[in-house]
C-alpha positions in Angstrom: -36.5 9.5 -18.4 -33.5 9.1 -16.6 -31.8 6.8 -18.4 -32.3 8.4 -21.7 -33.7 4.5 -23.0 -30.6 2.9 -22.2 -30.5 0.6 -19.3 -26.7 -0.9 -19.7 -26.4 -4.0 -17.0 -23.2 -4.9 -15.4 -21.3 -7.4 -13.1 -20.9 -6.4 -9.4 -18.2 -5.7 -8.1 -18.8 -8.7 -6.5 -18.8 -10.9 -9.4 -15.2 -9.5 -10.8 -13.6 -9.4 -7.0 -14.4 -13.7 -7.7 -11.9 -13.6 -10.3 -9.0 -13.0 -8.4 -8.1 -11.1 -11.7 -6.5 -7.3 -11.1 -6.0 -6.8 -14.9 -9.7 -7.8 -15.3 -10.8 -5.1 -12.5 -8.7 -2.7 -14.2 -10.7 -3.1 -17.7 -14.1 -3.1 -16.1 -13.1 0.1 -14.3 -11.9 2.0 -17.4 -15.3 0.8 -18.7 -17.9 1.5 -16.4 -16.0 5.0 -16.2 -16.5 5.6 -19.6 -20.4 4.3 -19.1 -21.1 6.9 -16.3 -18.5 9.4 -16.5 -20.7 10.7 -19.5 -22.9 14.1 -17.9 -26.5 13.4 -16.5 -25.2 10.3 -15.4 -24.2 8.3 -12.4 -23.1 5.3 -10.3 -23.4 4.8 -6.6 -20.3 3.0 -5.3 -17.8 1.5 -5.5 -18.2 -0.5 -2.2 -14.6 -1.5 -0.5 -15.8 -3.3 2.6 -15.5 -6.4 4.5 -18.6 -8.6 4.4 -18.8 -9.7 7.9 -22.1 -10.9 8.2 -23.8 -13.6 5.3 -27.1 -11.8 6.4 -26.3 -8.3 5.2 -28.4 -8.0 2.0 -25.6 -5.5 -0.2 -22.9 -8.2 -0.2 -22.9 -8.2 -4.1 -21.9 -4.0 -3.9 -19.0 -5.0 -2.3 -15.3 -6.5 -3.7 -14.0 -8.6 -1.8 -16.4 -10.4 0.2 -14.6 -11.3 3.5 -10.9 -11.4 2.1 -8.8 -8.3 2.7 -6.0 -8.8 1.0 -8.2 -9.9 -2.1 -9.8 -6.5 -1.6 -6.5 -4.2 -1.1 -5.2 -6.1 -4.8 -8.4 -5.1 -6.3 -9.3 -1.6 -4.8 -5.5 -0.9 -6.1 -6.1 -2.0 -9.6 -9.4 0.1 -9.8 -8.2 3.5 -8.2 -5.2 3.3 -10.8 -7.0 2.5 -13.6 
């Protein structure tokens, strides 16, 4: 099995770009690096887009919806930490 039994669940980036909150983003990095740093393991993204279009169906993989200066503040606070 892929997952080894463990299926852990957590916000999209999405969710924590909503916060406004760079010391938040910073924890959740250090985190999900520690999830799927570990070998046999993985995690496709992070997205740092503009969402353009309400349509496109990956919004929620993405951190700052349509605000790039919300995006640059939280891309930064995730590459450093």
């Amino acid at each position: 099995q892929w997952d080894q039994g463990f299926s852990p669940c957590w916000p999209s980036l999405m969710n924590i770009g909503a916060t406004w909150d760079v010391e938040l983003m910073a924890r959740w990095s250090v985190e999900m690096a520690r999830e799927f740093g570990e070998p046999n393991r993985g995690q496709l993204g992070p997205g740092v887009n503009i969402a353009r279009y309400a349509w496109n169906g990956r919004l929620g993989e993405y951190m700052s919806g349509e605000d790039p200066y919300l995006g640059s503040k939280m891309v930064e606070s995730q590459v450093k930490a």
